[in-house]
MIMARLO-620072 format. One line per 3 residues: their letters; for each residue x negated, y negated, z of N, C-alpha, C. Coordinates in Angstrom, 3 decimals. Each point is the difference from the previous one (the first is absolute). Layout:
<pts>
a = X Y Z X Y Z X Y Z; ...
</pts>
This chain:
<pts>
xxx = 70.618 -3.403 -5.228 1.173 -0.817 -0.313 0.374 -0.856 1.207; 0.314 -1.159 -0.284 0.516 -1.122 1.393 1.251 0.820 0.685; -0.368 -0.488 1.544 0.914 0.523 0.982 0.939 -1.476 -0.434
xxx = 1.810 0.199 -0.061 0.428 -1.058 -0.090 1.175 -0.079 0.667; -0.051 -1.175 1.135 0.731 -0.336 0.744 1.339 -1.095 -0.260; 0.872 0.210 0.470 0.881 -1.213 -0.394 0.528 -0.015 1.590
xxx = -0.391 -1.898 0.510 0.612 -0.501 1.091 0.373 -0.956 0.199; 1.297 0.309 0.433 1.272 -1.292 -0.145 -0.033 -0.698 1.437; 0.442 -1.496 -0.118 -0.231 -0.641 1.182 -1.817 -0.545 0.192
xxx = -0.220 -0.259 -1.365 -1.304 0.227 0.125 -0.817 -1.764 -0.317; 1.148 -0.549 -0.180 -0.756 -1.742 -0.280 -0.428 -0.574 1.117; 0.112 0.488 1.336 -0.793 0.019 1.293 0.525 0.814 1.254
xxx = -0.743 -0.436 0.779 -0.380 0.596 1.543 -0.376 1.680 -0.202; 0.678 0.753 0.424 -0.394 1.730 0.151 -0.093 0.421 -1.747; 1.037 -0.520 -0.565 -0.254 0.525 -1.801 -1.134 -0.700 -0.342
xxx = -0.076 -0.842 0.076 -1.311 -0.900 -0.835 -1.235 0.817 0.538; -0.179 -0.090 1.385 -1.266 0.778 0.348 -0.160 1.391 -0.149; 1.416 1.166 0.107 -0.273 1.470 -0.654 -0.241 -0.342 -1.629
xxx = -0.080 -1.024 -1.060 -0.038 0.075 -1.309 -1.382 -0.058 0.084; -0.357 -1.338 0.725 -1.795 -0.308 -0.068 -0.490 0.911 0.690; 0.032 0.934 1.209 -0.943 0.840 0.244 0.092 1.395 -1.193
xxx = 1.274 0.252 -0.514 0.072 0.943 -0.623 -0.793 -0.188 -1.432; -0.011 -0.957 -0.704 -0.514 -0.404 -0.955 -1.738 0.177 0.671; -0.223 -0.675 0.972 -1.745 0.216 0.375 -0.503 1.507 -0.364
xxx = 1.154 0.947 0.788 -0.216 1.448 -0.252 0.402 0.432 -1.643; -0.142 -0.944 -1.000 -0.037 0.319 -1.187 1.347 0.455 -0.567; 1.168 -0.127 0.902 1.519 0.759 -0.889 0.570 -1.367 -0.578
xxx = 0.312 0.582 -1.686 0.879 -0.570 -0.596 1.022 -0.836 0.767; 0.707 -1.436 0.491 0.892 -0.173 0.621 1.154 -1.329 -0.771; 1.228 1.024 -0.035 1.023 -1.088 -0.456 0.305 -1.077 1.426
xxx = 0.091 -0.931 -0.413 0.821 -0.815 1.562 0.911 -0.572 -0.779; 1.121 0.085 1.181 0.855 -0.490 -0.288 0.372 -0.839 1.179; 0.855 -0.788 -0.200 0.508 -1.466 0.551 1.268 -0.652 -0.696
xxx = 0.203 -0.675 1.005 1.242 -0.949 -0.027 -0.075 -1.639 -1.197; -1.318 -0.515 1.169 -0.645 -1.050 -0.297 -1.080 0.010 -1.505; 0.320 -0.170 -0.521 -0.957 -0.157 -1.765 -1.086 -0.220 0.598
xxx = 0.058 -1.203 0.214 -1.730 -0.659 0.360 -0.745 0.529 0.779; 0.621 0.808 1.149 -0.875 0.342 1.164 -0.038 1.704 -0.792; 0.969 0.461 -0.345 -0.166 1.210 -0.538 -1.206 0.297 -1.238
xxx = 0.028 -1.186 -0.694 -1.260 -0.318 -1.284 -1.208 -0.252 0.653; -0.147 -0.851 1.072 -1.335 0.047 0.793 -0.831 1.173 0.613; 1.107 0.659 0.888 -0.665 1.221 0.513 -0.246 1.011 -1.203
xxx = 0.675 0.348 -1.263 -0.248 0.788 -1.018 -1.575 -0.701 -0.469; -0.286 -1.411 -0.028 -1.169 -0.427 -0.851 -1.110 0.452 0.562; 0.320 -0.052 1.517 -1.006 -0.117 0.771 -0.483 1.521 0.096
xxx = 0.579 0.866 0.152 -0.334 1.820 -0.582 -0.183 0.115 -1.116; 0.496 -0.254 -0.886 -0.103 0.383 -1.272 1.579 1.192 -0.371; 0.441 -0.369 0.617 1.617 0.911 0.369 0.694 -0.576 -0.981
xxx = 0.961 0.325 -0.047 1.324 -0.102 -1.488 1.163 -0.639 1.001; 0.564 -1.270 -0.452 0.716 -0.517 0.850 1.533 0.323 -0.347; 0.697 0.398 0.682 1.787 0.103 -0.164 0.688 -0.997 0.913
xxx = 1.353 -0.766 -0.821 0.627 -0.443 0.730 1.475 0.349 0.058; 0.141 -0.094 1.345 1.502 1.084 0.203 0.871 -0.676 1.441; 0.883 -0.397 -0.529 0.808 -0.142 1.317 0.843 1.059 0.846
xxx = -0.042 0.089 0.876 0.801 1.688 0.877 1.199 -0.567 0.477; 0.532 -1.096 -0.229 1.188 -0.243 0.407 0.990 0.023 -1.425; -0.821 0.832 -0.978 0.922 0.021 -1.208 -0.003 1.381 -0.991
xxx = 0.642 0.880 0.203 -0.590 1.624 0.367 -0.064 -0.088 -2.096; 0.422 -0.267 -0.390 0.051 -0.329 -1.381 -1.419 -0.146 -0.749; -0.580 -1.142 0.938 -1.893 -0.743 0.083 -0.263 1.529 0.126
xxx = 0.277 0.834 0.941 -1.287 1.053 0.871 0.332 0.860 -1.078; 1.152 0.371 -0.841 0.105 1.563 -0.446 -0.927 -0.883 -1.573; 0.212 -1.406 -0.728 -0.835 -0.477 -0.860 -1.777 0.450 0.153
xxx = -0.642 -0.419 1.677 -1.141 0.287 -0.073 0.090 1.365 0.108; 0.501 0.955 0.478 -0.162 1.312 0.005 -0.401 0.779 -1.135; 0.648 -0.685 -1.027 0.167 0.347 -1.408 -1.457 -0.687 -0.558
xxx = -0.226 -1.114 0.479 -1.272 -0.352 -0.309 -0.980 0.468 -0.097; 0.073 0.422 1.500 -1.254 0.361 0.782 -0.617 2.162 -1.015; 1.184 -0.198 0.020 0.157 1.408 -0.490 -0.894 0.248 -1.623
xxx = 0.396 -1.180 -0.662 -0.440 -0.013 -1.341 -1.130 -0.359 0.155; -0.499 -1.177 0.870 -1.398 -0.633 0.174 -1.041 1.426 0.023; 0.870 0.639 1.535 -1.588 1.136 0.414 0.157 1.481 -0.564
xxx = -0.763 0.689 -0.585 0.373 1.756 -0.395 -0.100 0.265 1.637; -0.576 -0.575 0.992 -0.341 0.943 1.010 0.276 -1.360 1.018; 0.680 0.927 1.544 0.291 -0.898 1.396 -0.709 1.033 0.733
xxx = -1.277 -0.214 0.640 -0.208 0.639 1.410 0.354 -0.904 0.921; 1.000 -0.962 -0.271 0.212 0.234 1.871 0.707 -1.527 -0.360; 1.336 0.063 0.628 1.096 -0.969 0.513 -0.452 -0.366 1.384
xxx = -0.065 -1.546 0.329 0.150 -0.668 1.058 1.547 -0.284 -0.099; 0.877 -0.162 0.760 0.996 -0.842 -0.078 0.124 -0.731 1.697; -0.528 -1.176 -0.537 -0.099 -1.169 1.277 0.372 -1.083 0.183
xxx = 0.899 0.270 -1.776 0.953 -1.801 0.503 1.378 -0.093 0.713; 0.246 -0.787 1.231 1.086 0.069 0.431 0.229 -1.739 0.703; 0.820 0.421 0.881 0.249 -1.354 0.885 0.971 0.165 0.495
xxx = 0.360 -1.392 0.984 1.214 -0.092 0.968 0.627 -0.853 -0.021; 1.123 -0.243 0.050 0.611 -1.710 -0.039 1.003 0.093 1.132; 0.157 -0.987 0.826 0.610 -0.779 0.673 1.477 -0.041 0.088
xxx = 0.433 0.084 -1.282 1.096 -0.834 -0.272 0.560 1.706 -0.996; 1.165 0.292 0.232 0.729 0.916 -1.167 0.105 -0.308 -1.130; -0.703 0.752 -1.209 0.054 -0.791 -1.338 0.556 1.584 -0.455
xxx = 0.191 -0.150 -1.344 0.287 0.963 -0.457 -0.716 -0.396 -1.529; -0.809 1.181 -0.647 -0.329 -0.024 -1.146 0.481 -0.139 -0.996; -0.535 -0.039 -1.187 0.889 -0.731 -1.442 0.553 1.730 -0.443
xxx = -0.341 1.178 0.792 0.687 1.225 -0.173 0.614 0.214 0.751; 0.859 -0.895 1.440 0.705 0.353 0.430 -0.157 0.315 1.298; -1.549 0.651 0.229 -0.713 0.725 1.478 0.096 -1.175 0.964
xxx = -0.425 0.492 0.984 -0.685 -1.206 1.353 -1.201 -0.031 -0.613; -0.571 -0.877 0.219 -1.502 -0.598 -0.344 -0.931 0.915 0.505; -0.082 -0.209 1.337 -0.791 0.834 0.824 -0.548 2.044 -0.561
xxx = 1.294 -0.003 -0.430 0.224 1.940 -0.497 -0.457 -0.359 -0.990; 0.224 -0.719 -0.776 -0.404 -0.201 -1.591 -1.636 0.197 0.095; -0.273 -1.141 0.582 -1.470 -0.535 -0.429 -0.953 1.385 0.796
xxx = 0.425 0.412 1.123 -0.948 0.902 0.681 0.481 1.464 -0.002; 0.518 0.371 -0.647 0.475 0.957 -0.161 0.801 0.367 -2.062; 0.840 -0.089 -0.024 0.676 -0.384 -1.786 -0.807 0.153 -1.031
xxx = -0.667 -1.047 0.195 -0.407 -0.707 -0.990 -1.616 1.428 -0.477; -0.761 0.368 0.751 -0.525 0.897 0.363 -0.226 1.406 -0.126; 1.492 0.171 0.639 0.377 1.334 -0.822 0.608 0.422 -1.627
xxx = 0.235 -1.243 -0.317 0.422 -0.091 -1.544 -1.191 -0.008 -0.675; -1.310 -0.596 0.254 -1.446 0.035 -0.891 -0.259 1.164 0.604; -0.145 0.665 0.976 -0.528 1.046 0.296 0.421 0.777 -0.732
xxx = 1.732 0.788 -0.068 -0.104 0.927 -0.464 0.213 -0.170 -1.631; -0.248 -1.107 -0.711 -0.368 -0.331 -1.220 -1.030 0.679 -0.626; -1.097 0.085 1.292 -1.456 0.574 -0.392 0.182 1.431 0.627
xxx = 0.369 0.343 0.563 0.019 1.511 0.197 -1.218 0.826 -0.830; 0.919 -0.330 -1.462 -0.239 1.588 -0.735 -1.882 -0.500 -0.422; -0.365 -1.598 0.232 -1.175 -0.323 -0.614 -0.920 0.530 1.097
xxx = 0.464 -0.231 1.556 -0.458 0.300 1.558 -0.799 1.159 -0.157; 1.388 0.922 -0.326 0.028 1.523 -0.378 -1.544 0.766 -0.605; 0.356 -1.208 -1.272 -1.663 1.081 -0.639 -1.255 -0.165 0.188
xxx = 0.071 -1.110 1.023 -1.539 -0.318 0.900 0.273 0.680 1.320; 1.150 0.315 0.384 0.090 0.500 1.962 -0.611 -1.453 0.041; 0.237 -1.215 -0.241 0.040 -0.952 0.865 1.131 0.239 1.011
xxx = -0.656 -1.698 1.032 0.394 -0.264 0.968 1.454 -1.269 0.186; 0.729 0.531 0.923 0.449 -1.550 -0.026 0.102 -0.753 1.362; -0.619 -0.923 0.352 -0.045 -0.492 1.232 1.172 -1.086 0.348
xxx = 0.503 -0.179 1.441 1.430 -0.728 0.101 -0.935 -0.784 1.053; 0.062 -0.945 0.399 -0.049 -1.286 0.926 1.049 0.315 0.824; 0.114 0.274 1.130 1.170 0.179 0.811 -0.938 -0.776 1.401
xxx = 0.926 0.254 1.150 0.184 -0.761 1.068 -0.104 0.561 1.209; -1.002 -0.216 1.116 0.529 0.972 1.079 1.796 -0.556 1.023; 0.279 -1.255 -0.897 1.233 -0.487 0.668 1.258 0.863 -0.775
xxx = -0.478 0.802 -1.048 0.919 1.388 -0.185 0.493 0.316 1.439; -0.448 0.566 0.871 0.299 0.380 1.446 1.375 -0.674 0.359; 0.299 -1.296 -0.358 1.288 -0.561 0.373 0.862 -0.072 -0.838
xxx = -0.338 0.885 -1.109 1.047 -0.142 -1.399 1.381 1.257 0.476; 0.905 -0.083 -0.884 1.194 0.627 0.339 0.825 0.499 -1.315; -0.512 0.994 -0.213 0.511 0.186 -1.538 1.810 0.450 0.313
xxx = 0.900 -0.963 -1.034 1.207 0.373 -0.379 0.493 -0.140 -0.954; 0.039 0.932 -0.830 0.012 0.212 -1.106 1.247 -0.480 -0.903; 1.297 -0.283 0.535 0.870 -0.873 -0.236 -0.071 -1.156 0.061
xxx = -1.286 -0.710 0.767 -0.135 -1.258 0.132 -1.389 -0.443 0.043; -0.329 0.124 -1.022 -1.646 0.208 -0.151 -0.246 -1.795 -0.327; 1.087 -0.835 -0.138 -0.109 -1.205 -0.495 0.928 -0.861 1.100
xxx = -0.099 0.366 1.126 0.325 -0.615 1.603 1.070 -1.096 -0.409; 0.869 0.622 -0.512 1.346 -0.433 -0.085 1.221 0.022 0.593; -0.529 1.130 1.657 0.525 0.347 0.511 -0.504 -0.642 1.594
xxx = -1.594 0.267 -0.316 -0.939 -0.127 1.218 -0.371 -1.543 0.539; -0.713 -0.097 0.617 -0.378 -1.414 0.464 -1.461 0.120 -0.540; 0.056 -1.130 -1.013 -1.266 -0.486 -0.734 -1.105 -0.413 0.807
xxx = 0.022 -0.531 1.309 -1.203 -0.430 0.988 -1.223 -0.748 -1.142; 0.746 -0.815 -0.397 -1.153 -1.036 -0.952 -0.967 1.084 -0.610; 0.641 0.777 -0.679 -0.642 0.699 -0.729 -0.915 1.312 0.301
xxx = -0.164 -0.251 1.478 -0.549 1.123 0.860 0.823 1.172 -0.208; 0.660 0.460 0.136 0.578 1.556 -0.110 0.176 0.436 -1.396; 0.150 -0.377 -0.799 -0.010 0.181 -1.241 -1.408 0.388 -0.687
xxx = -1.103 -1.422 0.725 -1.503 0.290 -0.483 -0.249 1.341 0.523; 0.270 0.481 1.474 -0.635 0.983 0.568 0.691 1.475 -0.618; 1.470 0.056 -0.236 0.610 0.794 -0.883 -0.218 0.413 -1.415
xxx = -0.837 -0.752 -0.751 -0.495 -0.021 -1.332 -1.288 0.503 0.347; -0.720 -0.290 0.486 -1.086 0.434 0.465 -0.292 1.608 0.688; 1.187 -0.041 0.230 0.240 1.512 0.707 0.582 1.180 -1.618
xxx = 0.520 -0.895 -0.696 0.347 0.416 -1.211 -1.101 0.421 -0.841; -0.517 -1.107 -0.324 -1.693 0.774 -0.657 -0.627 0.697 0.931; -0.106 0.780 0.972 0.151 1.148 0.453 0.039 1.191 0.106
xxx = 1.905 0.498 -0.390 0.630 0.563 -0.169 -0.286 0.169 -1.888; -0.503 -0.992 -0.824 0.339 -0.230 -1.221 -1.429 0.458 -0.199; -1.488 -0.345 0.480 -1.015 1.045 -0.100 0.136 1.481 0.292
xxx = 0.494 0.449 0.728 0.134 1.566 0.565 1.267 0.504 -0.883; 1.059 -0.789 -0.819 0.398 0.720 -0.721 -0.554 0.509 -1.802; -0.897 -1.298 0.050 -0.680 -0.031 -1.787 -0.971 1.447 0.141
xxx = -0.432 0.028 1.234 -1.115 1.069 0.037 0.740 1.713 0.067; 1.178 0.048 0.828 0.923 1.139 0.396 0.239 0.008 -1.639; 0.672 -0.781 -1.205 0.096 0.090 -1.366 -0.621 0.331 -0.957
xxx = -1.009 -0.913 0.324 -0.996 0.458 -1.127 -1.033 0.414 0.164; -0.413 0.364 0.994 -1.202 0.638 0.435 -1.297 -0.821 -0.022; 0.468 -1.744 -0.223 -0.892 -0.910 -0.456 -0.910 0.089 1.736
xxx = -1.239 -0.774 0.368 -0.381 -0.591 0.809 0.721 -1.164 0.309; 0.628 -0.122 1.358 0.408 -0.996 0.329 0.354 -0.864 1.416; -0.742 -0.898 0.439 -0.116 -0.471 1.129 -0.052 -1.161 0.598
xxx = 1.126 -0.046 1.059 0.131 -1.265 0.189 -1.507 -0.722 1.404; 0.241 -1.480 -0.194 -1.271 -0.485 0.873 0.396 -1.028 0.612; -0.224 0.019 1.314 -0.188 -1.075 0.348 -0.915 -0.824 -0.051
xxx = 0.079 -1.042 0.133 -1.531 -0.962 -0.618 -1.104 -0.366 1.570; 0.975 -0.350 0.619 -0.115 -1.029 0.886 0.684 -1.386 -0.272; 0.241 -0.450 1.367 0.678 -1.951 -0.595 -1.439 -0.730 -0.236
xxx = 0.593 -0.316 -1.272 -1.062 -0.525 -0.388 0.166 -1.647 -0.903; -0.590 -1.022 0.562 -0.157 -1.486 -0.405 0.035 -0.219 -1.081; 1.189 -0.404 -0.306 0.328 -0.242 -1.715 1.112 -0.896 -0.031
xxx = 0.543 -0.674 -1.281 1.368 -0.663 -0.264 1.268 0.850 0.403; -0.357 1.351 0.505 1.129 0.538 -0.589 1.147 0.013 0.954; 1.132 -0.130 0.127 0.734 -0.226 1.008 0.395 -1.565 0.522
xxx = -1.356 -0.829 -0.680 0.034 -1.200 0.786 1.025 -1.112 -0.007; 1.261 0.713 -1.205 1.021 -1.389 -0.143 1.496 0.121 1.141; -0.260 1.506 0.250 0.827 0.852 1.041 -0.246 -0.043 1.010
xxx = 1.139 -0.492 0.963 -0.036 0.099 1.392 -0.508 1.247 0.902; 0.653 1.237 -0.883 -0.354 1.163 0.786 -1.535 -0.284 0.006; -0.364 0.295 -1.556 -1.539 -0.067 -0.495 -0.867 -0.546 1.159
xxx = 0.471 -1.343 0.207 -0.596 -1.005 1.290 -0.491 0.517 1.205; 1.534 0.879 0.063 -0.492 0.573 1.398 -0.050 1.318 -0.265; -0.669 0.708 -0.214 -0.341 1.185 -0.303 -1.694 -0.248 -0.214
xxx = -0.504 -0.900 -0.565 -1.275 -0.618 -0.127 -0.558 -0.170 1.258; 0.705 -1.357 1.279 0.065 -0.358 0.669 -0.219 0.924 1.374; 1.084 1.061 -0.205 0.036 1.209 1.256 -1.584 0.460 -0.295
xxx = -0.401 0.408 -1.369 -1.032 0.971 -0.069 -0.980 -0.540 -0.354; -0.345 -1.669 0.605 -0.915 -0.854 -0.223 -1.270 0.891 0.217; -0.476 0.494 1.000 -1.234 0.258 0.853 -0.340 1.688 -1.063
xxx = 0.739 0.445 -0.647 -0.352 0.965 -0.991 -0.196 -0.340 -1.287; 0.310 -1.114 -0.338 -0.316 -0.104 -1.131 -0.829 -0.077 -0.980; -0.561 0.146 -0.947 -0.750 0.842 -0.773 -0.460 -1.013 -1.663
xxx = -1.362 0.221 -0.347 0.188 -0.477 -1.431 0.631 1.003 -0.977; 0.641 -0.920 -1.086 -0.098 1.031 -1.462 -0.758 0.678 -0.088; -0.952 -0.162 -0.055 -1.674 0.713 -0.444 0.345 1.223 1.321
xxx = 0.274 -0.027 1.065 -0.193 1.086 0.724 1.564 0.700 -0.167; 0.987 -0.967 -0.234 1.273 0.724 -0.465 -0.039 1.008 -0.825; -0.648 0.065 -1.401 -0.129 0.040 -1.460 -0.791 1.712 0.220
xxx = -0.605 -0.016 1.092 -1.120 1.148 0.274 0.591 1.278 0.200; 1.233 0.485 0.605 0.598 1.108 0.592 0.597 0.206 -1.824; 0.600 -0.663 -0.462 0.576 0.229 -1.709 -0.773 0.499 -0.887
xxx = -1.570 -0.640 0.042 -0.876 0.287 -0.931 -0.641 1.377 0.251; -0.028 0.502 1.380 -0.251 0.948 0.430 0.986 1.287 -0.388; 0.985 -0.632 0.194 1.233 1.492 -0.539 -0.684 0.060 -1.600
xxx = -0.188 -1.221 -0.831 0.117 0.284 -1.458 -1.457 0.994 -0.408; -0.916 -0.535 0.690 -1.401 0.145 -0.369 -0.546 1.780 0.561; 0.876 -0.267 0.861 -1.449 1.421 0.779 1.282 0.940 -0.378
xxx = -1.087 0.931 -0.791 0.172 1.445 -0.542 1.259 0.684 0.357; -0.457 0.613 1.427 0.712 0.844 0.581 0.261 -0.512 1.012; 1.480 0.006 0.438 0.445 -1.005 1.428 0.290 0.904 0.916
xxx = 0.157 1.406 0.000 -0.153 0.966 0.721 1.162 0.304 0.466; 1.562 -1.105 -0.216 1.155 0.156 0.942 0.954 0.323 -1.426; 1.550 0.545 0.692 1.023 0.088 -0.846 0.447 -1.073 -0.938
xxx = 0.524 0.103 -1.198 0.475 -1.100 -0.622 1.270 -0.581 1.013; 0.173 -1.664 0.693 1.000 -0.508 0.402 -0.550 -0.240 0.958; -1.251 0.363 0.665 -0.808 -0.476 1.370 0.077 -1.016 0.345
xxx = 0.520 -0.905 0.787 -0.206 -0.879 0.529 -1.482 -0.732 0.577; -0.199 -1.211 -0.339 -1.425 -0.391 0.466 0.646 -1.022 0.143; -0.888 -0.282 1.678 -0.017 -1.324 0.474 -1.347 -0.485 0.422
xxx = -0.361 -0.772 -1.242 -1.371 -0.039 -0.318 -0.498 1.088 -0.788; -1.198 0.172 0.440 -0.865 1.156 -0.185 0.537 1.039 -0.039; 0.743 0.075 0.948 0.194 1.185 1.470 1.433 0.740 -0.856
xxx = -0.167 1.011 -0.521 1.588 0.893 0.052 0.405 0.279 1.218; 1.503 -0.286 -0.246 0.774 0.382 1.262 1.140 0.886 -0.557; 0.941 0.355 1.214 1.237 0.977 -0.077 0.816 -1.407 -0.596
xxx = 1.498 0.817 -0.207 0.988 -1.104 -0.095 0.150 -1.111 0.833; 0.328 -1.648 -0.713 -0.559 -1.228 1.200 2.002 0.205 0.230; 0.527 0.431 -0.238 1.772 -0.029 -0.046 0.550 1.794 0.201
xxx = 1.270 0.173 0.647 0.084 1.101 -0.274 0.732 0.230 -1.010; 0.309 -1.172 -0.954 0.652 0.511 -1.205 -1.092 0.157 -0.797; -0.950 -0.383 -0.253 -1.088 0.591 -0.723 -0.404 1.381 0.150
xxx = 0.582 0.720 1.369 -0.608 1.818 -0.348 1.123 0.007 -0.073; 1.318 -0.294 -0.660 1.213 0.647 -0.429 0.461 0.377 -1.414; -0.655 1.216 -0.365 0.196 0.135 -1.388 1.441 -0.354 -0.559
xxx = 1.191 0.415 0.799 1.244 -0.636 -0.367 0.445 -1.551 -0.553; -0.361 -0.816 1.393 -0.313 -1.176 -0.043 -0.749 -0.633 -1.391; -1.278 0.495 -0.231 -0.331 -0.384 -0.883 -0.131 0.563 -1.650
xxx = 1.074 0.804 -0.133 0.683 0.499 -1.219 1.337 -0.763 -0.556; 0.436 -0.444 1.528 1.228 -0.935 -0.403 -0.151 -1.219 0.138; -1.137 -0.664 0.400 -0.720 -1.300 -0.105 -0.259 -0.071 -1.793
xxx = -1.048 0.765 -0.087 0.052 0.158 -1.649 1.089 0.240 -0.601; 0.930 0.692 0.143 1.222 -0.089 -0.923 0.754 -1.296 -0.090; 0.157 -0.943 1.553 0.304 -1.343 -0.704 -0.609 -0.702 -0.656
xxx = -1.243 -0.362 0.486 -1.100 -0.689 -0.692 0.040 0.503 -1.765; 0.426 0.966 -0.528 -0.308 0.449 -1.156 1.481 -0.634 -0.551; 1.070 0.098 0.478 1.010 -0.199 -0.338 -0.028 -1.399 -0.449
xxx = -0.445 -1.074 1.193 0.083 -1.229 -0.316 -0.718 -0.215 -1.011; -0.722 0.207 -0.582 -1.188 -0.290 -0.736 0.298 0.819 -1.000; 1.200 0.886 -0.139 0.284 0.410 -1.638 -1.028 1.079 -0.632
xxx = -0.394 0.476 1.081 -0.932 1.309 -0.080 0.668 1.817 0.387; -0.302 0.728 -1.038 0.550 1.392 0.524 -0.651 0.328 1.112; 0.621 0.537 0.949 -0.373 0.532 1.279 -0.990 0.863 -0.530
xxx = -0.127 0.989 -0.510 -0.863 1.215 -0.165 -0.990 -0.506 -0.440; -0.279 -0.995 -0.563 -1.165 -0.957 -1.051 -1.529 0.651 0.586; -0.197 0.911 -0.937 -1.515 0.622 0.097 0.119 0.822 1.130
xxx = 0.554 0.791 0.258 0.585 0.709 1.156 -0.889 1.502 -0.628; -0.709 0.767 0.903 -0.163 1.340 -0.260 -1.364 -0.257 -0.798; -0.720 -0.754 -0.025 -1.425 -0.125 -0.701 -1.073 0.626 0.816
</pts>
């Protein structure tokens, strides 16, 4: 029976290339995207099933969830890799900061949509996270820097980022799913590029920077190989598992009440698949 993947953020750079290498290795793959056209291309070009979904509209994500759900009897394995950063304070058509929404929100609402489908494969679900987690600052009253200094979008990106995190190591503490966040590497893509931070965050980490194709590799690796040998919530940067990149990430407290807002905003029961 097809291994079948669904990965969001996937009409280019790191999604487009975990869909096409994953598809080479023969798994079923939904992509999903923002962009129709670029999202319909990379689906043609695998032979993948194309979804289109906007994450700045949690309404769109719980629609494909429901989709995605009816489309497949079976998910081995969630990517969730669409995100971004903006510049400028926006707030979503639900109300969020942009930034929490798109890289974090939006995410955990398709995720735990699929849970119970996750469940009867022990699939995987993989998070795109950041090693600029390290400068994130979780506050849980102000998870939408309404309080804080936005730094063109920098503290917020690195705080969301630190969130999917905290938001991998709690899906796995729940449901006993596999679940792990990755760093990619910085890697040469559109993404970031209309944002100042983006600019310079590119810019600082010019001399590391990386293709998609070698971005795309540490993701496909969590999905593909068998046995990964580490706890569900492991951190990888790259290849490489590591300890916690934050010390709110080894704080089981911390990240019980990270999830309890995150669930709240998003109109989700706290306990949701709790004890599996």
């Amino acid at each position: 029976m097809d291994r079948t993947a669904i990965v969001t953020g996937a009409s280019s750079g790191i999604g487009a290339e975990v869909a096409r290498e994953l598809a080479r290795r023969s798994w079923r793959v939904a992509v999903v995207g923002r962009n129709p056209e670029r999202t319909r291309d990379v689906a043609r070009m695998i032979d993948g099933v194309p979804f289109i979904c906007d994450f700045d509209n949690l309404d769109d994500v719980r629609e494909l969830a429901d989709t995605l759900d009816k489309r497949f009897d079976r998910v081995d394995a969630l990517v969730n890799n669409a995100g971004g950063i903006v510049a400028k304070k926006q707030k979503s058509t639900d109300g969020h900061e942009l930034t929490l929404q798109r890289n974090v929100l939006a995410s955990v609402v398709l995720t735990e949509r699929l849970v119970p489908t996750l469940l009867q494969t022990r699939g995987r679900v993989i998070h795109t996270a950041s090693v600029v987690a390290r400068f994130g600052r979780i506050d849980p009253d102000d998870l939408g820097f309404d309080k804080r200094r936005y730094g063109a979008g920098w503290w917020p990106y690195a705080s969301s980022k630190l969130g999917v995190i905290l938001y991998a190591r709690s899906l796995g503490m729940r449901t006993g799913l596999e679940s792990y966040p990755v760093h990619p590497g910085y890697v040469r893509s559109g993404f970031g590029a209309e944002s100042r931070s983006g600019k310079i965050i590119l810019a600082a980490s010019g001399w590391m920077q990386i293709s998609a194709e070698a971005g795309a590799a540490p993701l496909v690796h969590l999905v593909d190989t068998p046995e990964l040998g580490v706890d569900s919530g492991t951190y990888f940067d790259g290849l490489t598992p590591e300890g916690p990149t934050h010390p709110a990430a080894g704080d089981t407290d911390i990240i019980e009440a990270y999830w309890r807002k995150i669930a709240s905003l998003v109109n989700l029961p706290v306990e949701h698949h709790h004890g599996t």
